[in-house]
C-alpha distance (Angstrom), angle and dihedral (degrees) to the residues before:
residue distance angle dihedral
X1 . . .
X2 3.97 . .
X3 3.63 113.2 .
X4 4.04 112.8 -159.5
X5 3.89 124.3 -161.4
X6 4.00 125.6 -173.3
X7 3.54 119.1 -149.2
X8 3.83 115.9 175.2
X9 3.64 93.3 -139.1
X10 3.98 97.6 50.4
X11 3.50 104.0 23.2
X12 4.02 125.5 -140.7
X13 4.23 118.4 7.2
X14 3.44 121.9 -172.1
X15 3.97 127.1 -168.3
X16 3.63 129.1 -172.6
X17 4.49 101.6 -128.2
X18 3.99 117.0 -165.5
X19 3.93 110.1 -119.3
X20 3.36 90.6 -116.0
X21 3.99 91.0 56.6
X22 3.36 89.7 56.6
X23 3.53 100.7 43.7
X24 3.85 84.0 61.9
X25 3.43 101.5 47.9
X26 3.94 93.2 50.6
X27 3.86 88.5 45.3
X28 4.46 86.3 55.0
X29 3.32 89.7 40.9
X30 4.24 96.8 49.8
X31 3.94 96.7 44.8
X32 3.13 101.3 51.9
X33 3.81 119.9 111.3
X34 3.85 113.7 -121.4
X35 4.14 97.3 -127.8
X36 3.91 131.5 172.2
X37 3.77 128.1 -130.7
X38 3.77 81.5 -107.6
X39 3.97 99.7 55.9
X40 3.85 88.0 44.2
X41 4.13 94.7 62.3
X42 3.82 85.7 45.9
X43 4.17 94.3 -108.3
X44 3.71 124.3 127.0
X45 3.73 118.3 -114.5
X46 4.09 113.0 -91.3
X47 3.83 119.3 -146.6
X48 3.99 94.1 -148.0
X49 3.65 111.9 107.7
X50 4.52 119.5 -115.2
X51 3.60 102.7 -95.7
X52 3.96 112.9 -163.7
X53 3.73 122.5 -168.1
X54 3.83 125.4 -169.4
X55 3.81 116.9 -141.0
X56 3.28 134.7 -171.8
X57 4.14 120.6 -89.6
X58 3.57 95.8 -109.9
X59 3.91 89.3 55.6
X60 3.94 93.5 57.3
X61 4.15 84.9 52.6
X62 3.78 114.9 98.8
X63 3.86 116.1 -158.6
């Protein structure tokens, strides 16, 4: 199998890959579980939107 990468800087790479190689690498990529930042630390998803706030320097400083 040939194997072909693009990389702005370098342009078009090509690799010959043993079947087997492949095989493996389509097999990891196929099991695994699609999963959220939010299922991997264990809490449920939230439907509120991130908020972020910017405060001012001496706000961020604890005494």
């Amino acid at each position: 199998f040939q194997k072909r990468h693009f990389d702005d800087r370098l342009g078009w790479h090509e690799t010959t890959v043993p079947r087997r190689t492949v095989r493996d690498e389509l097999i990891t990529q196929l099991t695994q579980s699609p999963s959220t930042s939010a299922e991997r630390s264990g809490e449920g998803a939230t439907s509120e939107p991130d908020t972020f706030v910017v405060k001012p320097v001496r706000e961020l400083r604890t005494p």
